[in-house]
C-alpha positions in Angstrom: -0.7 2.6 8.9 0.2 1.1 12.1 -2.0 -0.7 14.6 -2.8 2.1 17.1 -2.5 4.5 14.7 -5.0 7.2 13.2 -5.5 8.6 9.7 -8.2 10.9 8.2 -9.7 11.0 5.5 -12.0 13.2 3.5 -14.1 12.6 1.6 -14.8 14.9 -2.3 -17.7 15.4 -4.4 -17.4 16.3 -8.2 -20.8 17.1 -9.9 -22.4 16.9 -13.2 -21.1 20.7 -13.7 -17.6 19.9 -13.4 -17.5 21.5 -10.0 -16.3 19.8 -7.1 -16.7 20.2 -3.1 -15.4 18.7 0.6 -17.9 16.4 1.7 -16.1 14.8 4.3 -19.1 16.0 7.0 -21.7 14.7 4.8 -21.0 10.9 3.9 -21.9 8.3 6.5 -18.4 6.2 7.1 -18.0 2.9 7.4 -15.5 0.0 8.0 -16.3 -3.5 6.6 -13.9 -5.3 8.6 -13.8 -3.7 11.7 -11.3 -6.5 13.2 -8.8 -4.3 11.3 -9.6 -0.8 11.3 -12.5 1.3 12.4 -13.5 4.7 11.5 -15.4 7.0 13.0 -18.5 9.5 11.5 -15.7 12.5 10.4 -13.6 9.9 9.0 -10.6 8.9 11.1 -9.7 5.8 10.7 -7.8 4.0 13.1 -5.7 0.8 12.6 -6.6 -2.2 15.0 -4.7 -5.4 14.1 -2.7 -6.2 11.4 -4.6 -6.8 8.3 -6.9 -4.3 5.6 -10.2 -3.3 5.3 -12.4 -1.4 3.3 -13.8 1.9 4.4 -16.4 3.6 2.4 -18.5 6.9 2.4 -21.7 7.3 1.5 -23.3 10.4 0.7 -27.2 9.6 -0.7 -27.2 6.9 -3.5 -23.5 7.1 -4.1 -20.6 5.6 -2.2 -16.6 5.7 -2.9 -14.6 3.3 -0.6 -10.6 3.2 -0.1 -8.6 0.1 1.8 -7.0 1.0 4.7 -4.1 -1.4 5.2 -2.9 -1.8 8.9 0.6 -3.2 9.8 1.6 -4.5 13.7 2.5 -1.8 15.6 6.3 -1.6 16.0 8.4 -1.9 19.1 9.9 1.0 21.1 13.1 0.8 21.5 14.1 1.9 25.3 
């Protein structure tokens, strides 16, 4: 993604019965290098400066984390 730029994410639980469900409203988010990319408590991330960081979700004891990896944001041409 691009600095300036906004992604979400969601977020999926699979359970010890095989089934699985959207948990994107559930997990606490978090960015751990928020010089790069921040996210917000539904999960849109959004690309600050050119570099990664990892975002995770937490939903009780277990957490499941993704990198997003932010590029410098490109010129408009006239």
């Amino acid at each position: 993604m691009a600095s300036g730029q906004r992604k979400q994410l969601s977020a999926l639980g699979v359970y010890s019965d095989g089934s699985s469900h959207d948990v994107t409203g559930q997990v606490t988010w978090n960015a751990l290098s928020t010089s790069y990319a921040t996210v917000n408590s539904t999960g849109l991330v959004t690309g600050v400066a050119a570099g990664s960081s990892t975002i995770t979700a937490t939903i009780g004891s277990t957490t499941g984390s993704a990198t997003a990896t932010v590029t410098a944001a490109q010129a408009r041409e006239p």
